[in-house]
C-alpha positions as a LaTeX table, in Angstrom:
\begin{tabular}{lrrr}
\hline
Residue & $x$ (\AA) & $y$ (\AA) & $z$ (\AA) \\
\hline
Unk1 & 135.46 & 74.55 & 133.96 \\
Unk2 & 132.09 & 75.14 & 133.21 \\
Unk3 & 130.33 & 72.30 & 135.82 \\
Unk4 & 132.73 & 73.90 & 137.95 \\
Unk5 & 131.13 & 76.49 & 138.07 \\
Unk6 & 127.83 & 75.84 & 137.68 \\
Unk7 & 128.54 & 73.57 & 140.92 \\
Unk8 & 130.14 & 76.74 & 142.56 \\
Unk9 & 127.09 & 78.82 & 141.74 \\
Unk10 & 124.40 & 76.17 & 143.14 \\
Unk11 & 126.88 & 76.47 & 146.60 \\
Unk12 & 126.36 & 79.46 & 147.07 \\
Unk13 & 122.61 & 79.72 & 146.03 \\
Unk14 & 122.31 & 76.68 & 148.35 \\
Unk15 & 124.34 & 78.85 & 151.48 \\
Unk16 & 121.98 & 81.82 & 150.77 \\
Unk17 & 118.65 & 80.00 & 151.03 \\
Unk18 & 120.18 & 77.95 & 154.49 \\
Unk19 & 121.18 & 81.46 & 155.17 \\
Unk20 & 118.24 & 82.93 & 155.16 \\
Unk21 & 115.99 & 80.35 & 156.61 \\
Unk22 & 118.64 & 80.55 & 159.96 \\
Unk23 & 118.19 & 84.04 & 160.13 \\
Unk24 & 114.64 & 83.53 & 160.10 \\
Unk25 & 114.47 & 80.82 & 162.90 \\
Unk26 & 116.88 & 81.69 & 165.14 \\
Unk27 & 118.32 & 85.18 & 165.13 \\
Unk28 & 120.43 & 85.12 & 168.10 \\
Unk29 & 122.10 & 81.71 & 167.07 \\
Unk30 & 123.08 & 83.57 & 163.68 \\
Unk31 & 124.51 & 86.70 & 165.28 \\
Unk32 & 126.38 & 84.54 & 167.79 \\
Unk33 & 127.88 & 82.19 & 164.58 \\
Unk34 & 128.83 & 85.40 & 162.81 \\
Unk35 & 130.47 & 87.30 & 165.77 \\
Unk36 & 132.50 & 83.79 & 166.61 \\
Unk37 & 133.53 & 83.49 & 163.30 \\
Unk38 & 134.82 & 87.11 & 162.50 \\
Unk39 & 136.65 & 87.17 & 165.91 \\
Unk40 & 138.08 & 83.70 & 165.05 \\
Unk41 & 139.12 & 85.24 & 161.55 \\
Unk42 & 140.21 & 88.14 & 162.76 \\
Unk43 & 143.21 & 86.21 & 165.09 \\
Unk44 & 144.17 & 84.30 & 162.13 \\
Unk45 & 144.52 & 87.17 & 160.10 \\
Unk46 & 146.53 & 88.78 & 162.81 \\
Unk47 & 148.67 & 85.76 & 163.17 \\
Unk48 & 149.50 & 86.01 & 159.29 \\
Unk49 & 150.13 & 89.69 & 159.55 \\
Unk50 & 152.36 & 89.03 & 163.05 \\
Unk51 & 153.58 & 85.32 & 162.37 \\
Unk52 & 155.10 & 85.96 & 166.65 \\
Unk53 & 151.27 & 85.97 & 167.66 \\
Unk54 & 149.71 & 82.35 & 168.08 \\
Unk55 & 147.91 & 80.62 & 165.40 \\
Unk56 & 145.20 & 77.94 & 166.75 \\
Unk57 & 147.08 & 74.11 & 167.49 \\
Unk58 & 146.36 & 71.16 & 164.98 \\
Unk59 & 144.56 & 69.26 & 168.12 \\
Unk60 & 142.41 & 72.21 & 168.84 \\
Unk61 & 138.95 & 71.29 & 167.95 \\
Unk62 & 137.12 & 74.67 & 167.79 \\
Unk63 & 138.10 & 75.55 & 164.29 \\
Unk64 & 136.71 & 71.94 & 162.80 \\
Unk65 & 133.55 & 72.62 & 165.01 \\
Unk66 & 132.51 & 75.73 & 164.54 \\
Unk67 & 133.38 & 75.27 & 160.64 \\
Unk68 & 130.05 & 72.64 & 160.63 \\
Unk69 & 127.81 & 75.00 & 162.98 \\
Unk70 & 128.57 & 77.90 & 159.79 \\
Unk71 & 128.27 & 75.43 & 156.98 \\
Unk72 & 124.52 & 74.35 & 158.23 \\
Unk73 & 123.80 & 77.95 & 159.31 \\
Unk74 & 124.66 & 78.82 & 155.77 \\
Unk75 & 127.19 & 81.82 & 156.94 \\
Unk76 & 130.13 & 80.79 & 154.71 \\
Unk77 & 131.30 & 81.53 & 151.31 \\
Unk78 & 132.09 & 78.74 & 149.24 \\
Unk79 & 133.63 & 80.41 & 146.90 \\
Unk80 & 136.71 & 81.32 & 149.79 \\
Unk81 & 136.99 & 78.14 & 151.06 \\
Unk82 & 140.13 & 77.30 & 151.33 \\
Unk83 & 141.60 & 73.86 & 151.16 \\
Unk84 & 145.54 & 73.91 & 151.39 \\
Unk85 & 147.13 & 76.68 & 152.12 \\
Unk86 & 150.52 & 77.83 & 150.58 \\
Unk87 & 153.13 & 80.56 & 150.89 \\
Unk88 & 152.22 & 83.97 & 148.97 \\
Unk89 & 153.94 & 84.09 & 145.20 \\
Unk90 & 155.85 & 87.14 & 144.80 \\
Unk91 & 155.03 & 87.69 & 141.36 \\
Unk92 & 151.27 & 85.91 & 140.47 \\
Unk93 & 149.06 & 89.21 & 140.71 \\
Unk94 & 151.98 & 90.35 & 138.38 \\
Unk95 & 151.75 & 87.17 & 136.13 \\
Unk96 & 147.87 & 86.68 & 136.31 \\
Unk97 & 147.87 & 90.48 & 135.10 \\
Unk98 & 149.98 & 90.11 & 131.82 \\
Unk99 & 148.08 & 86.97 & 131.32 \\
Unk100 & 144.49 & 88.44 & 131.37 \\
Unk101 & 145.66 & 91.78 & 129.38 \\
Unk102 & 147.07 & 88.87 & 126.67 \\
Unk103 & 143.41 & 87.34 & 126.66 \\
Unk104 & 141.82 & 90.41 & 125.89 \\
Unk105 & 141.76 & 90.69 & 122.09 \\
Unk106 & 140.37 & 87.39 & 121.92 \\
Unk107 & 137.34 & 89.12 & 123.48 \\
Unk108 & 134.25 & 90.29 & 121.09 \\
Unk109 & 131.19 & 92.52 & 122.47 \\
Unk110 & 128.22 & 91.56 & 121.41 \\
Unk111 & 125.34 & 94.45 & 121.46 \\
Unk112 & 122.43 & 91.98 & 121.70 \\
Unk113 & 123.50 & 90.18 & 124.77 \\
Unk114 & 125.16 & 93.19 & 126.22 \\
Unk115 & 128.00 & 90.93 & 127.81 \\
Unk116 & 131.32 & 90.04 & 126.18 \\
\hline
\end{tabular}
């Protein structure tokens, strides 16, 4: 778990710095990437929240292209990308609740580091 995450965190330092250097170069390009993508977002989220209202086709291209124009324009989160996607558990926030509060004690707090 721990070169997972050390992966995850060079991601995302590696999305910031792409980031940044594309908002440098070429402003307009960024603000039209992130405008794209939150309308784009914003139908699929509207599609999950009204399954009647269309979601984009398999054979519809625009999703897989635009997804490479973000990823080299650094406006993405690694961290949220998702893979597969499955139906919502009823009960994991429930479950993943119980199970952190049973993790707990096995916590110490150390003063010097000033972390857990």
């Amino acid at each position: 778990f721990q070169q997972v995450g050390q992966m995850q965190i060079l991601r995302r330092q590696i999305t910031n710095e792409l980031n940044y250097s594309c908002r440098f170069d070429s402003k307009h390009l960024a603000a039209a990437l992130e405008n794209l993508n939150k309308a784009i977002l914003a139908d699929i989220e509207a599609h999950y929240q009204n399954p009647s209202l269309p979601y984009p086709k398999e054979d519809n291209t625009l999703l897989y292209e635009i997804t490479a124009y973000l990823e080299a324009a650094g406006i993405h989160n690694p961290l949220n990308k998702i893979y597969i996607t499955t139906k919502r558990l009823p009960y994991f926030p429930t479950v993943n609740f119980l199970f952190l509060i049973s993790q707990f004690p096995k916590l110490q707090y150390n003063r010097n580091l000033g972390n857990v």
